[in-house]
N, C-alpha and C positions, 0 to 999 in steps of 0.2 A: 445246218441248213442255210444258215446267213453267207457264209461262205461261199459255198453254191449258188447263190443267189448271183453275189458279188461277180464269180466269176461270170456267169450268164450276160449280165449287163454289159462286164467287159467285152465279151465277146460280140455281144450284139451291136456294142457300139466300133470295137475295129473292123464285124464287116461294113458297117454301113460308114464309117472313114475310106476303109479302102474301096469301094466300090464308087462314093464321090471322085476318088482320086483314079481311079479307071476312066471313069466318064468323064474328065476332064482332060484329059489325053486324044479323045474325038471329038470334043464340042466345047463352047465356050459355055460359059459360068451359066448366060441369060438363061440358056438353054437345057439346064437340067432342073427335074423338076421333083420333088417326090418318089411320084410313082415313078421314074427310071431307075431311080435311086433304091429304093425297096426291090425294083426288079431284076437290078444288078446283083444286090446284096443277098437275093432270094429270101427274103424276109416282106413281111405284109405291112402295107402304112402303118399299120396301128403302131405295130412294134415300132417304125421311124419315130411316131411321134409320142412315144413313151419316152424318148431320149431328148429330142429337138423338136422344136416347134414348128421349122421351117427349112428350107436351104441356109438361109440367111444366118438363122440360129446355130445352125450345123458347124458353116464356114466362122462364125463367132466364138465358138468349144474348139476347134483345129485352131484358130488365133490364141485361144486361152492358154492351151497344150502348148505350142508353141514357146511361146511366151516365158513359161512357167519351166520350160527346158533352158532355154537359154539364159535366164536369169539364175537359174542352180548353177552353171557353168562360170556365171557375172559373179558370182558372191564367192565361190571358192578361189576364183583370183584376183578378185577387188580384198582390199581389206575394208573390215566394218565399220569401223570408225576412225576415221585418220585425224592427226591433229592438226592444228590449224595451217602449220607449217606444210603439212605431208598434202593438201589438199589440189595441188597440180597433178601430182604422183596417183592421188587415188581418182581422182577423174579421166588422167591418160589408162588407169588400168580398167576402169568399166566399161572406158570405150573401145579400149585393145578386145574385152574379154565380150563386147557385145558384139563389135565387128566379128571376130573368131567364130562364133557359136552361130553368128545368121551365114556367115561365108561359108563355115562346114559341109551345108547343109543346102547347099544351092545347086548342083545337080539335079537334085532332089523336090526340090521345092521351086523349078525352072514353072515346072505347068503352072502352079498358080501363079506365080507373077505373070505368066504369058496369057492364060486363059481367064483369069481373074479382072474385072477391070480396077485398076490403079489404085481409084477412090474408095473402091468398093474393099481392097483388099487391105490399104490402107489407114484405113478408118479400122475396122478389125482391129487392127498390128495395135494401133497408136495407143485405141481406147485400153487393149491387153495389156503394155506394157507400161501405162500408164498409173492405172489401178495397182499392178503388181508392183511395181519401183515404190509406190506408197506405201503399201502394205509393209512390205519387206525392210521397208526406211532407206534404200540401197544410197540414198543422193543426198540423204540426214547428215550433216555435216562437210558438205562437200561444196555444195553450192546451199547459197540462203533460199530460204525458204521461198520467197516469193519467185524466185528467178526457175526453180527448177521445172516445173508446166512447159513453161516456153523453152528453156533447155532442152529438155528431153524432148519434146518436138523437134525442136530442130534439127537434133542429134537422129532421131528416128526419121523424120524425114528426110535427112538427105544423107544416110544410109538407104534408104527405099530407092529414092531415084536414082544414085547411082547406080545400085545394083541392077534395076529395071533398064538402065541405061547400057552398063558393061554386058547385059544379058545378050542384047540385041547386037553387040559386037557378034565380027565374024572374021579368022576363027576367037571363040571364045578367049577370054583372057584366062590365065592362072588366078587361081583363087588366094595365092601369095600375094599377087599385085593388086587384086581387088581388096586385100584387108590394108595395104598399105595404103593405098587413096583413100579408103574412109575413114580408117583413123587420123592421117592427117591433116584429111580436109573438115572433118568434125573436133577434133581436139584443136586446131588451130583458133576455131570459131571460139568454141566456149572457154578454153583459156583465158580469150580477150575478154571474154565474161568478167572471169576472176579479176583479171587484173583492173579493171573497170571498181 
């Protein structure tokens, strides 16, 4: 019976993911509310908010997912603990394998960035990958402790703005070229961390 359950939840929770992600293909973020959401999803508020609290809450759990995808991707080609020596090596490869995993997936994920507003989407991102880079220890010996907050900010920020930036290029860039500028231009930064 738990099982069943289990599945139910998931399902109720991928239509009402895809059905934000429908509605966000005709209208911007301000502009969906709930009830289009439930309307979309042909499912009733109650059920929305047995899952999420709000839009806001919704687009918070799509950051979580998110998040929590790309970091499984960051950890099988980061190594876990590098040694002190190996600590350029395992910061170019988090950032290799975090550029990879958000560049994948940009086709895809174009509507939020477009329909999303910036602050709004990136506050999500930040707080997600924030929390989980902690949890996971992903930066535990890589960068000192105090430094990685503002690391990982920075890294994650200007990952966002470029991407937000090359999006709006016309025609589109290759997504080969977009993970070469971000790792470059973020690896080159927090390097000077280290050597600092």
């Amino acid at each position: 019976m738990e099982n069943r359950t289990d599945r139910r939840v998931l399902r109720s929770r991928r239509l009402i993911v895809a059905a934000f992600e429908r509605l966000l293909e005709t209208r911007p973020y301000e502009r969906i509310g709930v009830s289009a959401i439930a309307q979309e999803a042909d499912i009733d508020r109650k059920t929305f908010y047995q899952h999420y609290r709000s839009v806001d809450g919704l687009l918070g759990a799509i950051a979580d997912d998110f998040a929590a995808g790309v970091l499984d991707e960051v950890e099988q080609a980061a190594p876990a603990s590098p040694h002190p020596e190996g600590r350029e090596r395992a910061l170019s490869a988090f950032l290799e394998a975090l550029v990879r995993a958000v560049t994948s997936g940009l086709e895809r994920d174009r509507r939020y960035m477009q329909r999303v507003p910036a602050d709004v989407l990136y506050g999500h991102l930040s707080r997600a990958f924030k929390r989980q880079v902690g949890e996971r220890r992903l930066l535990e010996g890589v960068l000192p402790e105090r430094e990685r907050a503002g690391s990982l900010a920075f890294a994650l920020g200007g990952i966002f703005s470029l991407l937000q930036n090359l999006l709006a290029d016309e025609p589109a860039r290759p997504a080969a070229e977009v993970e070469r500028m971000a790792v470059t231009l973020t690896e080159s930064g927090l390097l000077g961390m280290l050597d600092a």
